[in-house]
N, C-alpha and C positions, 0 to 999 in steps of 0.2 A: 514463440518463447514458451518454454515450459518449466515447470517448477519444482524445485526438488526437494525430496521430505529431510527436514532436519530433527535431531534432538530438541529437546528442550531451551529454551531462552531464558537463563534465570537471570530476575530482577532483584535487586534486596527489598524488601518490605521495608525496612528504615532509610530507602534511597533520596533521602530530604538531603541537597544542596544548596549552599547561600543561591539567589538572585537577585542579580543587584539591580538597584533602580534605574540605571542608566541604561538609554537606550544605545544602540549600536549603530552607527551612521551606515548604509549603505552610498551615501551620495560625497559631501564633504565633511572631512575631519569635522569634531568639536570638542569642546573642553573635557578633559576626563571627570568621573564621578566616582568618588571611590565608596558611595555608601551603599551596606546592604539593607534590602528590604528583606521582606518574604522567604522561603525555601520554597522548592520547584522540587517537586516529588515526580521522577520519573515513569514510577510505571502507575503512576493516579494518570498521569496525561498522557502516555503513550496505550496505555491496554485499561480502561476505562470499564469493560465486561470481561473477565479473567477469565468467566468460566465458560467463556464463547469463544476464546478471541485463538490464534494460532499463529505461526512461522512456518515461512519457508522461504529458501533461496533459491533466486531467478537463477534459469541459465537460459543464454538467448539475448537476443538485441531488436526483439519485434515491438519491444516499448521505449524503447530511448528517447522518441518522442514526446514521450512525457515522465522523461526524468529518469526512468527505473532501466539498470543496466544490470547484466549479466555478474552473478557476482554479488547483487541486494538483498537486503532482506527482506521481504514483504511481515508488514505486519496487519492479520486479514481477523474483521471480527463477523461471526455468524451469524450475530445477533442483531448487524445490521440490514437493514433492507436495501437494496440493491437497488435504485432510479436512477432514470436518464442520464448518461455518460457516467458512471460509476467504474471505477477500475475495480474489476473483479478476478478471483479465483474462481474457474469455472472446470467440468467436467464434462466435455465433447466425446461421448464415443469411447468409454470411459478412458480417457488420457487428459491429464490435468495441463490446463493453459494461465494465462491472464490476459487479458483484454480490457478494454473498454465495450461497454454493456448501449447499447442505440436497440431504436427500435424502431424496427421499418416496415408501414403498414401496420402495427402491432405485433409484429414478429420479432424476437431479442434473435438480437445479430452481434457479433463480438469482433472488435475492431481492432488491428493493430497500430500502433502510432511508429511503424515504417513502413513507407510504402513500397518495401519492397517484400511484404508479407501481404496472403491473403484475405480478407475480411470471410468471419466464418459465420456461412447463412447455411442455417437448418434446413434440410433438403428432407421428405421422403420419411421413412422412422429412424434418423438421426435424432441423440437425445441430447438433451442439455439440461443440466444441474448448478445450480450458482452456490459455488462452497462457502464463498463470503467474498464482503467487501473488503479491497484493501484499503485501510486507514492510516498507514505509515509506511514509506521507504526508509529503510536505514543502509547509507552508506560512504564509502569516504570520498570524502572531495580529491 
């Protein structure tokens, strides 16, 4: 899977919508709640470090194991640190991937979640660069 450079994602800065206090059943119905609490400020909880954080869209299907289909948008901050099973933007060889980040013997290996992709271990002066964490998928049901 590899990921493709996009323009810009612009958020509004006054992107405050109602949130309401009711919770959303995933299991069985319950009674509606029509009252609103709070606003839900989009890009305070989506992009958290502005001036770290980036887009790009997946193409590929070597993570659909965990959720992210060709077609997403990854939203990757650089200003995270990257540990133990981290899905990340990375730079193999300079050609950009995403993976999941393991490490084996202490050696970071990048994993795809289909197996019918190969697990990418550093061989030899093969390099590796971790462009960022991904911290959100965005995409349509």
């Amino acid at each position: 899977m590899t990921v493709k450079q996009m323009g810009p994602l612009f958020l509004e800065k006054g992107l405050n919508r109602p949130l309401f206090d009711s919770k959303i059943q995933a299991g069985f119905p319950s009674p509606t709640d029509d009252e609103v609490g709070d606003s839900l400020n989009l890009l305070e909880l989506l992009v958290p470090h502005p001036n770290s954080t980036f887009y790009v869209r997946v193409v590929g299907d070597s993570m659909q194991g965990a959720g992210i289909f060709s077609g997403d948008i990854l939203i990757v901050d650089r200003s995270s640190k990257p540990v133990e099973r981290s899905i990340v933007v990375a730079v193999v060889n300079k050609e950009f991937t995403v993976k999941r980040l393991v490490y084996e013997n202490g050696i970071p290996t990048l994993v795809p979640e289909n197996s019918s992709y190969p697990t990418i271990r550093l061989q030899g002066e093969e390099e590796l660069e971790i462009w960022g964490v991904v911290t959100y998928v965005l995409h349509k049901p």
